[in-house]
N, C-alpha and C positions, 0 to 999 in steps of 0.2 A: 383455511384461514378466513372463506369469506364469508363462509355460515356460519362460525365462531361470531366473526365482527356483525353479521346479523342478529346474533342471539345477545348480545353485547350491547348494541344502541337501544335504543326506543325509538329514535329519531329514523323517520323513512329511509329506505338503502336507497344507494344510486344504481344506475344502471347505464351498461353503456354494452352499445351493440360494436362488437370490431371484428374483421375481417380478415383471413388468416386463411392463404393457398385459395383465396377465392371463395371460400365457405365463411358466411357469419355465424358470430358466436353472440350470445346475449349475457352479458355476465353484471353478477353483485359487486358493490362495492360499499368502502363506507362513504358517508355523505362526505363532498370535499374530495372523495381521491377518484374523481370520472377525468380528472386530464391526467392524471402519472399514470392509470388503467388504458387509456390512448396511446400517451409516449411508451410506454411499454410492449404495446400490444403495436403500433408501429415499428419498433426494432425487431420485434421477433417477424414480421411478415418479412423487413428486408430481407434477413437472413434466410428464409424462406424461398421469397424470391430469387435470391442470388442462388441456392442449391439448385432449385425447379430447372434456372437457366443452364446448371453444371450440369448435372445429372437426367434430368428428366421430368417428367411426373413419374415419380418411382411409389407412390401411395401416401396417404397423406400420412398417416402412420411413420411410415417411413423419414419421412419429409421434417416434424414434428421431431422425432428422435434426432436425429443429424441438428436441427435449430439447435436443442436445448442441449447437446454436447458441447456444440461451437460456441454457444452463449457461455455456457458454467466453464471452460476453457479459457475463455477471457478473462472472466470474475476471476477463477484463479491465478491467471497471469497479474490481475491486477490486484491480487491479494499479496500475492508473492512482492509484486512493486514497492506495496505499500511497506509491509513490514520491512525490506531494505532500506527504503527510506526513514521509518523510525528508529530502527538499529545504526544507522548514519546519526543519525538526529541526538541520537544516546551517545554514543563515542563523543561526538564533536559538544555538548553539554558537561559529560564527565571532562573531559580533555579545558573546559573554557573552566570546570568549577575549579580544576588543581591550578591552575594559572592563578585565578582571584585570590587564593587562601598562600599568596607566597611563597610557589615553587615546593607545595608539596608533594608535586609529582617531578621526582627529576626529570628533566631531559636527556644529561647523557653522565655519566660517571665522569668526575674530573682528578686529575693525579695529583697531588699535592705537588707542591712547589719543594725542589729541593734542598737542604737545609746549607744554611748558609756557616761556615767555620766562624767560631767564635773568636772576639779577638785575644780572649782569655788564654784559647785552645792554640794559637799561635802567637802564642808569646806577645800581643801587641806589637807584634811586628809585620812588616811586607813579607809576601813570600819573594824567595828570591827572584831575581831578575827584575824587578818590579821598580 
């Protein structure tokens, strides 16, 4: 992606040196993105750091692999997050538009009211005892 975006501007790349198990890295970017290429490249040394302190110096190699599982692990949990929360978002949207259009979505089945004897049907008169 970065030598795409280099082939892509005109305008000079940036560059930003960052530090990662203790080794620096010198990397391209485009003009404009040297701080998200820092905050970036800070989250993944934590995660780093926090393995090195679990595990060891197990190889950087190693070390590297374990970040970038724990990392796309997250994005996934926080992808998963997301789409429940749009899927919420939909029910409760469908759910407010049948409300607005006048109870076109019933609520609950109602049983008609039972019919009432006509006074035709009983002679206009009282039923007995009455």
């Amino acid at each position: 992606m970065l030598l795409k975006r280099q082939l892509l501007f005109t305008e000079p790349m940036g560059q930003v040196a960052v530090t990662l198990n203790g080794r620096t890295y010198r990397l391209m970017c485009g003009p404009g993105e040297e701080p998200r290429l820092l905050a970036l490249s800070t989250h993944v040394n934590a995660k780093l750091d926090t393995l090195a302190a679990q595990f060891g110096q197990v190889g950087d190699d190693r070390l590297m692999l374990m970040a970038a599982l724990l990392i796309t692990d997250e994005l996934f949990d926080a992808r998963d997050q997301v789409a429940a929360v749009e899927r919420a978002a939909d029910a409760a949207t469908a759910t407010a538009a049948g409300k607005t259009r006048g109870h076109a979505t019933p609520t609950a089945p109602q049983s008609p009211e039972p019919a009432k004897p006509s006074r035709s049907a009983a002679g206009g008169r009282k039923p007995d005892g009455a």
